[in-house]
TORKOLTOR-218652 format. One record per residue (C-alpha): residue number from 1; residue in three letters; x, y, z. Coordinates in nm, 4 decimals, decimal comma, padded with zeros to 6 digits. Example, Ala and Ser with C-alpha at 12.3 -4.5 7.8 and 13.67 -1.06 7.14 Angstrom:
! TORKOLTOR-218652
1; ala; 01,2300; -00,4500; 00,7800
2; ser; 01,3670; -00,1060; 00,7140
***
This chain:
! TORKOLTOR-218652
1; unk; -03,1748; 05,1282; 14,7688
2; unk; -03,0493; 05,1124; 14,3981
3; unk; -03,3535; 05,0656; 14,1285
4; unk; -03,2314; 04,7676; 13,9060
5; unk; -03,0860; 04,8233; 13,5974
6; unk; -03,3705; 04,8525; 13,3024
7; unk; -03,3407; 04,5406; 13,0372
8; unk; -03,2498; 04,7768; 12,7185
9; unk; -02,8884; 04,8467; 12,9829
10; unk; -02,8330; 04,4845; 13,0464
11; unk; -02,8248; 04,4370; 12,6611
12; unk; -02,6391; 04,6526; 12,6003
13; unk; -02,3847; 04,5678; 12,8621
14; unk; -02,3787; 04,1783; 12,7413
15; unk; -02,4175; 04,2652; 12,3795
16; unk; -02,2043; 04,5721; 12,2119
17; unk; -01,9187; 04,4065; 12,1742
18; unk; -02,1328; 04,2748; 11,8756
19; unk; -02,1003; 04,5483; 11,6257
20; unk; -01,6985; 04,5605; 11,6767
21; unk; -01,6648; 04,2163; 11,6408
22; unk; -01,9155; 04,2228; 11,3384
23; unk; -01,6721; 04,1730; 11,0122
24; unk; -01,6781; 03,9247; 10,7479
25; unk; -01,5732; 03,5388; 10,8343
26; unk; -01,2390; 03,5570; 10,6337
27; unk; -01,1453; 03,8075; 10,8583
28; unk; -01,2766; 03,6694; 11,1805
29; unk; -01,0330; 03,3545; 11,0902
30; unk; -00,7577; 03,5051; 11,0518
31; unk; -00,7764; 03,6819; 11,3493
32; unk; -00,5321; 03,5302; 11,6392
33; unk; -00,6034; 03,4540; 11,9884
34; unk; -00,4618; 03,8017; 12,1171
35; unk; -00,6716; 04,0648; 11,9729
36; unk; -00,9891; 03,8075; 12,1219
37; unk; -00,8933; 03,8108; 12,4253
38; unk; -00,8031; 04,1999; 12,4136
39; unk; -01,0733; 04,2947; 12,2958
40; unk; -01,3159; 04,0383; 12,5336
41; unk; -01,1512; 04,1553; 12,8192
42; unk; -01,1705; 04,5459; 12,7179
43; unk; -01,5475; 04,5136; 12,6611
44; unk; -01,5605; 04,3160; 12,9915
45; unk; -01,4419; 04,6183; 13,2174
46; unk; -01,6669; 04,8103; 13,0559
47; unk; -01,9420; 04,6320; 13,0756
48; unk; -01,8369; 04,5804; 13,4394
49; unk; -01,8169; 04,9016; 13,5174
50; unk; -02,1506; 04,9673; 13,3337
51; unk; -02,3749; 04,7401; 13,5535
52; unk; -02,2132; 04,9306; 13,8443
53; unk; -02,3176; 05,2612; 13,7348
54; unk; -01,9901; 05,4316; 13,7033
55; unk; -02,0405; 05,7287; 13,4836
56; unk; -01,7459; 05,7406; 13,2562
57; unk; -01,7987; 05,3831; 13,1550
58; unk; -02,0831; 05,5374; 12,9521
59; unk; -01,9029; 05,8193; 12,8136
60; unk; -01,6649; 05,5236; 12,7244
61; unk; -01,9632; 05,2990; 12,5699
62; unk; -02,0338; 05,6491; 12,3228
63; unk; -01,7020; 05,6694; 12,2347
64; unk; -01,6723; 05,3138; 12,1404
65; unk; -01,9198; 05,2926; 11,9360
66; unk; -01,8824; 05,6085; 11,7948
67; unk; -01,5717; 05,5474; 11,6800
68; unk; -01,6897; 05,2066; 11,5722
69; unk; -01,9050; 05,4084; 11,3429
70; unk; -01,6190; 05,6384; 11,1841
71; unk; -01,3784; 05,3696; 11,1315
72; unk; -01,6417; 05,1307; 10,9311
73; unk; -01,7110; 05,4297; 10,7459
74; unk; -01,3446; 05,4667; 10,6514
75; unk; -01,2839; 05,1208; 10,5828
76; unk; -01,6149; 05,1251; 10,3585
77; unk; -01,4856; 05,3845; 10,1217
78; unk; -01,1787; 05,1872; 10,0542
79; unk; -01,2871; 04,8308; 10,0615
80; unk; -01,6379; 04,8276; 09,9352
81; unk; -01,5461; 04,6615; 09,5965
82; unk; -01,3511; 04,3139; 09,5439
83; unk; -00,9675; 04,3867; 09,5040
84; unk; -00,9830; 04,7435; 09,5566
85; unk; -01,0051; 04,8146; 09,2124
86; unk; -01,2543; 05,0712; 09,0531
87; unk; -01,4922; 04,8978; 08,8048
88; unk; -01,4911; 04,5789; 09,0018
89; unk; -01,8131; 04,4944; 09,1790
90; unk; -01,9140; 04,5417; 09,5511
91; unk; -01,8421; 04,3225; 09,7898
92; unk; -02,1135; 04,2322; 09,9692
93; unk; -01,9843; 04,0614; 10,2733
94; unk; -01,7970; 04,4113; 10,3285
95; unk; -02,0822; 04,6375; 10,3068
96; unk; -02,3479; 04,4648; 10,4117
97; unk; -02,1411; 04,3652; 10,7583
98; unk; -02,0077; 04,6835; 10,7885
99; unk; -02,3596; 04,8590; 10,7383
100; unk; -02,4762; 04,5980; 11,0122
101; unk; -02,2206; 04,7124; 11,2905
102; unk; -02,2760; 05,0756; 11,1891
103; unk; -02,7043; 05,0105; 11,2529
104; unk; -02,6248; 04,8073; 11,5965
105; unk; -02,3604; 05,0744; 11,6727
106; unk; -02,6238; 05,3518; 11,6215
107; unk; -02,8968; 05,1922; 11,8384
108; unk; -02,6595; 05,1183; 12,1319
109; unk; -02,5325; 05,5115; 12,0876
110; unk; -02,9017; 05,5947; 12,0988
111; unk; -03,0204; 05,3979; 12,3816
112; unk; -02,7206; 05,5210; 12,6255
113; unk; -02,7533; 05,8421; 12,5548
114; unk; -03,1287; 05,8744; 12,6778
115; unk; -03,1599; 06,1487; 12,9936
116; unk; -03,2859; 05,8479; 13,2259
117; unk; -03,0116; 05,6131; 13,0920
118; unk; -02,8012; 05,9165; 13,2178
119; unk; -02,9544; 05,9236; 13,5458
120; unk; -02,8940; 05,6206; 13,5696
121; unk; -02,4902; 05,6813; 13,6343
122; unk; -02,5425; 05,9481; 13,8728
***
């Protein structure tokens, strides 16, 4: 018989679609209904997939939120003051949001990629 999944798994099933989701409010409203339920239903499968051990769905869950990572990077360097403009001040709902996903991001990337997390999806 199957151990149970360990607590730090189950969040991390129900919770990273957190850090891709994680942007400022201006930009959550203007989001429409498709890319929601896209993206809801992406993260579903793999979370799916995750509480039923299948191994790539972790190689999926490292990709994900590695490339989380890369792309707030890259959007940081170009939005990370008002207007665009050089000389105008930071933004803070940018960076600070952005810096947010990137920490979650990092901590779910950690956590998965632990040997016994590994095991795990044997």
């Amino acid at each position: 018989m199957r151990k149970s999944l360990p607590l730090g798994l189950k969040l991390v099933i129900f919770l990273q679609i957190i850090p891709v989701l994680l942007l400022p409010p201006a930009t959550l409203a203007s989001m429409g209904v498709v890319p929601w339920v896209v993206t809801v239903a992406l993260f579903g499968l793999l979370g799916y997939n995750l509480w039923h051990r299948r191994a790539w769905s972790c190689i999926a869950t490292v990709f994900v939120q590695g490339f989380s990572i890369i792309v707030r990077l890259l959007a940081l360097v170009g939005h990370a003051v008002q207007g665009g403009q050089p000389g105008n001040p930071l933004d803070i709902e940018i960076v600070s949001t952005f810096i947010l996903s990137m920490i979650i991001s990092a901590i779910v990337l950690y956590y998965v990629d632990q040997p016994d997390v590994q095991l795990l999806m044997i």
